[in-house]
PAVEX-351569 format. One record per residue: residue number from 1; x, y, z of N, C-alpha, C in turn. Coordinates in Angstrom, 3 decimals, decimal comma. Example, Ala and Ser with C-alpha at 12.3 -4.5 7.8 and 13.67 -1.06 7.14 Angstrom:
<rs>
R   doro        n_x        n_y        n_z       ca_x       ca_y       ca_z        c_x        c_y        c_z
R      1     13,190     -5,690      7,800     12,300     -4,500      7,800     13,200     -3,300      7,800
R      2     12,850     -2,250      7,080     13,670     -1,060      7,140     12,900      0,030      7,870
</rs>
This chain:
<rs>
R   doro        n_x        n_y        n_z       ca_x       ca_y       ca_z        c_x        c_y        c_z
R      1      0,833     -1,174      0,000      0,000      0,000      0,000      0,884      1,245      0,000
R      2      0,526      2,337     -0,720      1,287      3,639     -0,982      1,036      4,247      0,156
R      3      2,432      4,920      0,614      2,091      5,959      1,671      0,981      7,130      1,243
R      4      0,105      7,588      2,440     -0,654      8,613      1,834      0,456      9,298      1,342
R      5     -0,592     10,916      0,820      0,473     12,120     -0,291      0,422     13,058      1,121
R      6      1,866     13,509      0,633      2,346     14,240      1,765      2,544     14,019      3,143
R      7      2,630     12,834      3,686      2,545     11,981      4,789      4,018     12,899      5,492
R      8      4,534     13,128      5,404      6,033     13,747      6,581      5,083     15,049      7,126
R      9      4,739     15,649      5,726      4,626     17,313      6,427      2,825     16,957      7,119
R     10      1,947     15,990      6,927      0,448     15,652      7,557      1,108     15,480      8,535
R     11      2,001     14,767      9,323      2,187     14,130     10,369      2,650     14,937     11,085
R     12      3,923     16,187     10,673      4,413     17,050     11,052      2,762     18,083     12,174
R     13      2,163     18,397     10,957      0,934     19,425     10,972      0,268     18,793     12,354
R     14     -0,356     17,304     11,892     -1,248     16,813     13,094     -0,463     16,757     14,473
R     15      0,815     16,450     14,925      1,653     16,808     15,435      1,713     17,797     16,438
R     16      2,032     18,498     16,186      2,287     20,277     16,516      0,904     20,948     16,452
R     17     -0,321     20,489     15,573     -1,789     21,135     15,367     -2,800     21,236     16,934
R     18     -2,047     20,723     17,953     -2,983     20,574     18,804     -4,272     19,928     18,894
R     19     -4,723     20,499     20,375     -6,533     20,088     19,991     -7,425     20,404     18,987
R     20     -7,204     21,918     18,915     -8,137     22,240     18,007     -8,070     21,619     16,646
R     21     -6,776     21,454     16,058     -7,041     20,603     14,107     -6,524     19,474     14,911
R     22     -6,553     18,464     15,687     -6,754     17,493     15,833     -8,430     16,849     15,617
R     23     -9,499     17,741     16,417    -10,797     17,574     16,003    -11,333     17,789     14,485
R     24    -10,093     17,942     13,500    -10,622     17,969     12,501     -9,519     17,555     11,136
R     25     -9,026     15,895     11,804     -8,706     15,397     10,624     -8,202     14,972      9,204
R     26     -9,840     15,034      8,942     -9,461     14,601      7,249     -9,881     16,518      6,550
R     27    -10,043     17,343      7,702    -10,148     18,654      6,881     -8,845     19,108      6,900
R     28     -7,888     18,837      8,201     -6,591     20,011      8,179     -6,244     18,469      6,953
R     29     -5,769     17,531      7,426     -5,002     17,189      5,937     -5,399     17,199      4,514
R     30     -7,024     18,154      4,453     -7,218     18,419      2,638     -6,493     19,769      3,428
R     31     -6,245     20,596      3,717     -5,464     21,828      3,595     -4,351     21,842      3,830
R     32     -3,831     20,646      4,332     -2,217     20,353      4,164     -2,531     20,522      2,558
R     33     -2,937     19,874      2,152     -2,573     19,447      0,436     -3,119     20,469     -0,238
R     34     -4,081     21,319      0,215     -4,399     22,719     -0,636     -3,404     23,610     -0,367
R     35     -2,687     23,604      0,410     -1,293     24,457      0,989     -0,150     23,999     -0,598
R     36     -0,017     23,081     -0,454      1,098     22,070     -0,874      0,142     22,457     -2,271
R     37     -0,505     22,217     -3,342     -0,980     22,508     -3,864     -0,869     23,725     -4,396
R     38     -0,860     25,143     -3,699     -0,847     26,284     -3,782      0,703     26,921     -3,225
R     39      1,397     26,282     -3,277      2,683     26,429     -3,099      3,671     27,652     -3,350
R     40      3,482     28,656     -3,409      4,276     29,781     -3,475      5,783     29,354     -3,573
R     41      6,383     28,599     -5,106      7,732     28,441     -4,811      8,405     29,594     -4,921
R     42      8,226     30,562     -5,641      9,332     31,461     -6,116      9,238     32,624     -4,471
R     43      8,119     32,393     -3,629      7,789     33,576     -2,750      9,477     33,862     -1,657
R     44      9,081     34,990     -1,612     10,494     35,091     -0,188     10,518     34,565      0,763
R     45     11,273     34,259      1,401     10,966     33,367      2,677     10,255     34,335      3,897
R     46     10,352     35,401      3,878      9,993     36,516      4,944      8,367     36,555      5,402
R     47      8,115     36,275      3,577      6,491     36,817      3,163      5,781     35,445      3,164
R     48      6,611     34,299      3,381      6,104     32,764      2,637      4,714     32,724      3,626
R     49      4,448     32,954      5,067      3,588     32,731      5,945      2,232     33,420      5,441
R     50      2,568     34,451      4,983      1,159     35,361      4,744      1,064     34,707      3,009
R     51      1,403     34,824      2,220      1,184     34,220      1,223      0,518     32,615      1,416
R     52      1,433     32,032      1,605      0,205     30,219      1,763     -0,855     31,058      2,735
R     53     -0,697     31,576      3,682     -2,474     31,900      3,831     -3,470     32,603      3,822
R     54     -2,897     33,385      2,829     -3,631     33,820      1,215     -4,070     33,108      0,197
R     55     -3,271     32,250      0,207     -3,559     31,001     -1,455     -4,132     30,198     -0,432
R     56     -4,017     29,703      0,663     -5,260     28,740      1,536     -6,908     29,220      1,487
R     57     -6,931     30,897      1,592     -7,908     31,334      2,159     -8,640     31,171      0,620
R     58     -7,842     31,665     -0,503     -8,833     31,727     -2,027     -9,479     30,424     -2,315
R     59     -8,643     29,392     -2,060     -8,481     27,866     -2,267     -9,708     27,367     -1,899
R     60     -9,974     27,990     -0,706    -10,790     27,323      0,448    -11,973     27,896     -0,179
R     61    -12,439     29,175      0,023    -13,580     30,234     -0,818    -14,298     29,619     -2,189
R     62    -12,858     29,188     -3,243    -13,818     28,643     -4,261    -13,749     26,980     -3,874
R     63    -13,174     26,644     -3,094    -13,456     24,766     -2,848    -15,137     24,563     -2,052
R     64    -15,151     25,788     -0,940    -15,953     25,357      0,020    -17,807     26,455     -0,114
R     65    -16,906     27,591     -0,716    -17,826     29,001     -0,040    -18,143     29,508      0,792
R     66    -18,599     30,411      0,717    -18,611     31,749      2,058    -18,952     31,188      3,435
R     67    -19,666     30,546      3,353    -19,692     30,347      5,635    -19,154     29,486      5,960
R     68    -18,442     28,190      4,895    -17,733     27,306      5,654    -16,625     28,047      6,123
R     69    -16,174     29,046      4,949    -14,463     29,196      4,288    -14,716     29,878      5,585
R     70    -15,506     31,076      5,755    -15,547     32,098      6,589    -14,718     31,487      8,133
R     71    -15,692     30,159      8,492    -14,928     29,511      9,718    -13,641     29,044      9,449
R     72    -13,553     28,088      8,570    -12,238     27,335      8,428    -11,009     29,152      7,955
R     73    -11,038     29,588      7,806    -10,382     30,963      7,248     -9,756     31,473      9,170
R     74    -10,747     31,392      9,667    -10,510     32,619     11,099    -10,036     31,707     11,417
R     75     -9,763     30,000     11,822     -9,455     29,241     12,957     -8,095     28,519     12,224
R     76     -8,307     27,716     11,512     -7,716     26,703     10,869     -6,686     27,481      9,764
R     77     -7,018     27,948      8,818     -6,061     28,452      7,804     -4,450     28,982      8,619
R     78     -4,595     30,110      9,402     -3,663     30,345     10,286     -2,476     29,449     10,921
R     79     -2,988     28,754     11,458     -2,832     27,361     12,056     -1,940     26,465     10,993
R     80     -2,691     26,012      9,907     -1,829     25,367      8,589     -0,724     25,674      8,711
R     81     -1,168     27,171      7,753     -0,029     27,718      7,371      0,957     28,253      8,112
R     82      1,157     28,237      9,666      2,256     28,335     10,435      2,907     27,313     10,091
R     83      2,337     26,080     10,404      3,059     25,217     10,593      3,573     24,287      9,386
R     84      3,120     24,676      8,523      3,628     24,051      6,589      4,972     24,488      6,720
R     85      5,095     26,273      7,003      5,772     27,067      6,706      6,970     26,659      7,983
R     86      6,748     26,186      9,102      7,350     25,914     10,277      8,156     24,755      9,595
R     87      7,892     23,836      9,020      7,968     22,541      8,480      8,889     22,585      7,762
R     88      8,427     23,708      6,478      9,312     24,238      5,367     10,761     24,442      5,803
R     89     10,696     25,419      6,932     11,846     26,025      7,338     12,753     25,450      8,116
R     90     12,512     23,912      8,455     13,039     23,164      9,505     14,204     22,351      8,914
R     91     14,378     21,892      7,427     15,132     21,439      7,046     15,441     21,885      5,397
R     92     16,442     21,647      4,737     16,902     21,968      3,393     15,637     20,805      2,880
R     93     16,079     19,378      3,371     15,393     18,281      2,611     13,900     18,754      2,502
R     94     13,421     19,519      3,153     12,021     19,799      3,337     11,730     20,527      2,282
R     95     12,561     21,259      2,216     12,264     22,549      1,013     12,454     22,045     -0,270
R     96     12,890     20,921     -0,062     13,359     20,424     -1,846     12,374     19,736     -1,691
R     97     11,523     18,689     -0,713     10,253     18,149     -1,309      9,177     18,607     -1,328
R     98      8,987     20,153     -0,719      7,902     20,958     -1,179      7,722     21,676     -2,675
R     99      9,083     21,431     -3,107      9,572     22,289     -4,550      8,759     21,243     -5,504
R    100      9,457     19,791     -4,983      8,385     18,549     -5,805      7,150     18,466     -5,906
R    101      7,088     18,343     -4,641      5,372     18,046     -4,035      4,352     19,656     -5,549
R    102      4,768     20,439     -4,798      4,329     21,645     -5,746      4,309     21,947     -7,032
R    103      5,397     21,505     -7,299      5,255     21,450     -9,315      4,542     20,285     -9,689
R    104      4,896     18,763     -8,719      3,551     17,916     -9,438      2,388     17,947     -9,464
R    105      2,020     18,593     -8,033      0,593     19,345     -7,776      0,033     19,948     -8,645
R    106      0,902     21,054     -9,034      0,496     22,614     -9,954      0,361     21,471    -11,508
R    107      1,443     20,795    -11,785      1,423     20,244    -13,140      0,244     18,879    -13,485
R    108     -0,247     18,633    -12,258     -1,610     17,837    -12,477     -2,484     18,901    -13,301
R    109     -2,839     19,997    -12,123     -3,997     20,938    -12,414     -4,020     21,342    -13,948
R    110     -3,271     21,313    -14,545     -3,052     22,020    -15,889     -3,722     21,046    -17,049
</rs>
């Protein structure tokens, strides 16, 4: 059986996510992968935090619409994207398999 997709940085997230995205699963790991998905490679590293959760929050808006996104946006998005970006920044190897993870992502969608 294939490891799930993105299984280091899900595990990382659920991890470190606490109670609160612990009660929610199979939603923080579709926004692990809408993160990963929406990948800001070329972004600065300074700005990388507010950007993924910017591209989380649009992601989410046209995936979900206005009153889910509205909740998942104030609680959860934040939350992600600290910790993608926490993830990101923790190792070189990390950053080279988000570079992957992200162009195969982006190069499905097309």
């Amino acid at each position: 059986m294939a490891a799930p997709l993105y299984s280091p940085l899900k595990t990382f997230v659920a991890s470190k996510g606490g109670v609160r995205l612990s009660m929610h699963g199979p939603l923080r790991d579709r926004l692990v992968e809408l993160a990963v998905e929406n990948w800001p490679v070329d972004c600065e590293p300074e700005r990388l935090r507010e950007v993924v959760a910017a591209k989380l929050r649009i992601a989410i808006r046209n995936k979900y619409g206005s009153i889910l996104a509205t909740f998942l946006i104030s609680v959860l998005v934040q939350m992600i994207a600290k910790l993608v970006v926490e993830w990101w920044q923790n190792r070189q190897s990390h950053r080279v398999l988000m570079v992957g993870w992200a162009n195969a992502a982006q190069s499905r969608d097309v």
